[in-house]
C-alpha positions as CSV (number, residue, x, y, z in Angstrom):
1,X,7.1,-20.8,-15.7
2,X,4.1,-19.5,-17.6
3,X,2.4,-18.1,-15.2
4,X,-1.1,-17.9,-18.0
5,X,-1.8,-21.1,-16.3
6,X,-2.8,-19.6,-13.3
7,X,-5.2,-16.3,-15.2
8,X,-8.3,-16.1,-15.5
9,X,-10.2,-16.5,-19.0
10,X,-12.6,-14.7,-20.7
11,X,-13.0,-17.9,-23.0
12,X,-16.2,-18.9,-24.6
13,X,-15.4,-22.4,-24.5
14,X,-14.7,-21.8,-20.8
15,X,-18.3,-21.5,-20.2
16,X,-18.8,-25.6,-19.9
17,X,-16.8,-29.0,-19.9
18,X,-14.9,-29.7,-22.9
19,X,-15.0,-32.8,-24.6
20,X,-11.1,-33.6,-23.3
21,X,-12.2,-32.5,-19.7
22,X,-15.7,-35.3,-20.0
23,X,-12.8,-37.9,-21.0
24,X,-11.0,-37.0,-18.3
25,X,-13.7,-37.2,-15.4
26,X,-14.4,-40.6,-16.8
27,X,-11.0,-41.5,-15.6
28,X,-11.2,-40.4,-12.2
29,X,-13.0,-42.5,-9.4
30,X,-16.2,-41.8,-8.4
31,X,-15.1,-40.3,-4.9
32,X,-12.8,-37.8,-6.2
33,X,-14.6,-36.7,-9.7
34,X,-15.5,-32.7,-9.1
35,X,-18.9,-32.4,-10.4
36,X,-19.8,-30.2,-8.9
37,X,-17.0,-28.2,-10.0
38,X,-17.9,-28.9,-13.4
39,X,-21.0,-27.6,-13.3
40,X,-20.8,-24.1,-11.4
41,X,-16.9,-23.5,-12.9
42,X,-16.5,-25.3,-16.1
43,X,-13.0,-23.3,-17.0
44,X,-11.4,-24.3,-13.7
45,X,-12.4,-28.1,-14.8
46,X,-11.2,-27.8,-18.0
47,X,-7.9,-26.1,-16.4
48,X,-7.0,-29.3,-14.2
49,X,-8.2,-31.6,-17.3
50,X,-5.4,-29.9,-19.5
51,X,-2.9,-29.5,-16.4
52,X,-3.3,-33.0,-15.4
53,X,-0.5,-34.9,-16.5
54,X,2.0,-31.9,-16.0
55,X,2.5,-33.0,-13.0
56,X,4.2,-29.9,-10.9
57,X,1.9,-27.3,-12.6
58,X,-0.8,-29.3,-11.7
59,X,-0.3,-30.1,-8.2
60,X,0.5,-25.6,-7.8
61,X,-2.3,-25.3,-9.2
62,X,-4.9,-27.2,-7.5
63,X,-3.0,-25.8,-4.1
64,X,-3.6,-22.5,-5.5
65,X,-7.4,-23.5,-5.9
66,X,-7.2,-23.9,-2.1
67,X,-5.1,-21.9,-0.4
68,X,-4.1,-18.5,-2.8
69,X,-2.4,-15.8,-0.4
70,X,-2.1,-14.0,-3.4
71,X,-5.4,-12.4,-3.1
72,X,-6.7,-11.7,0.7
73,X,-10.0,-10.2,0.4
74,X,-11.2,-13.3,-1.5
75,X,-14.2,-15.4,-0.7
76,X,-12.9,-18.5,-1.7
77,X,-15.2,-21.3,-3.3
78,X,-18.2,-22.4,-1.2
79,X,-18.0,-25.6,1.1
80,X,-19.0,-28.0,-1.2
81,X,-16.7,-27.6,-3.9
82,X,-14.0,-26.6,-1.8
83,X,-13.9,-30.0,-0.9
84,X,-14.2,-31.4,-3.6
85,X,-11.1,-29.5,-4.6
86,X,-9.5,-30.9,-1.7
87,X,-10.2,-34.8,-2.5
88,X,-9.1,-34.1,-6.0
89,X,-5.9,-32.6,-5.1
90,X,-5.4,-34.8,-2.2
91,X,-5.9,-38.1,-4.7
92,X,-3.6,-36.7,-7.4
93,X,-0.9,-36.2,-4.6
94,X,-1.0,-39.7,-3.1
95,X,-2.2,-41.7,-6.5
96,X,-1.5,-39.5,-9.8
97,X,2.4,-37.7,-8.9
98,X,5.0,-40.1,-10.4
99,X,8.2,-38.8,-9.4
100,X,9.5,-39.5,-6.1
101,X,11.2,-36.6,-3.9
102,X,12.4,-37.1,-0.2
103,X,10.9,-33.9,-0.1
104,X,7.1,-33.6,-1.1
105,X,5.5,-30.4,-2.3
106,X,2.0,-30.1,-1.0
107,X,0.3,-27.0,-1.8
108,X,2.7,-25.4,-3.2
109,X,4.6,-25.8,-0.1
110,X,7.7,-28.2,0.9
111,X,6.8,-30.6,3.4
112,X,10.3,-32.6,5.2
């Protein structure tokens, strides 16, 4: 896996929405669109935007947005995004994943 996916940026275009990512908030209901994630971290939009459709990568990497062990003295994102983060990943889970496991992977994690 390329795990690029996952790194942070130092991207120019990072620093707002992309036109791709604007077509692809357009798509998502209202209840789960992260605005507010678009606005105070425009790269980590336009990550899930391009991500979206590959399904696994995806779903890893909005858990990772959430829950990252990987890093322990982090802050993590404040309350109001975070939950955002949460609905978004929670709606792609239950409405966007199209393959079907007996098994599901939920962040990043197996679930029986």
């Amino acid at each position: 896996m390329d795990r690029s996916i996952f790194q942070r940026r130092n991207d120019p275009e990072a620093r707002e929405p992309d036109k791709h990512t604007f077509r692809w908030l357009s798509t998502l209901p209202a209840h789960v669109r992260p605005m507010e994630l678009a606005k105070r971290y425009p790269r980590i939009v336009n990550r899930i935007a391009l991500l979206w459709y590959e399904q696994p990568l995806c779903n890893k990497y909005l858990g990772s947005l959430i829950l990252d062990r990987s890093r322990p003295g982090r802050a993590g994102f404040p309350a109001p995004i975070a939950k955002e983060i949460y609905h978004l990943h929670e709606y792609y889970v239950e409405q966007v994943c199209l393959w079907k496991f007996n098994e599901k992977e939920v962040f990043g994690f197996t679930v029986r």
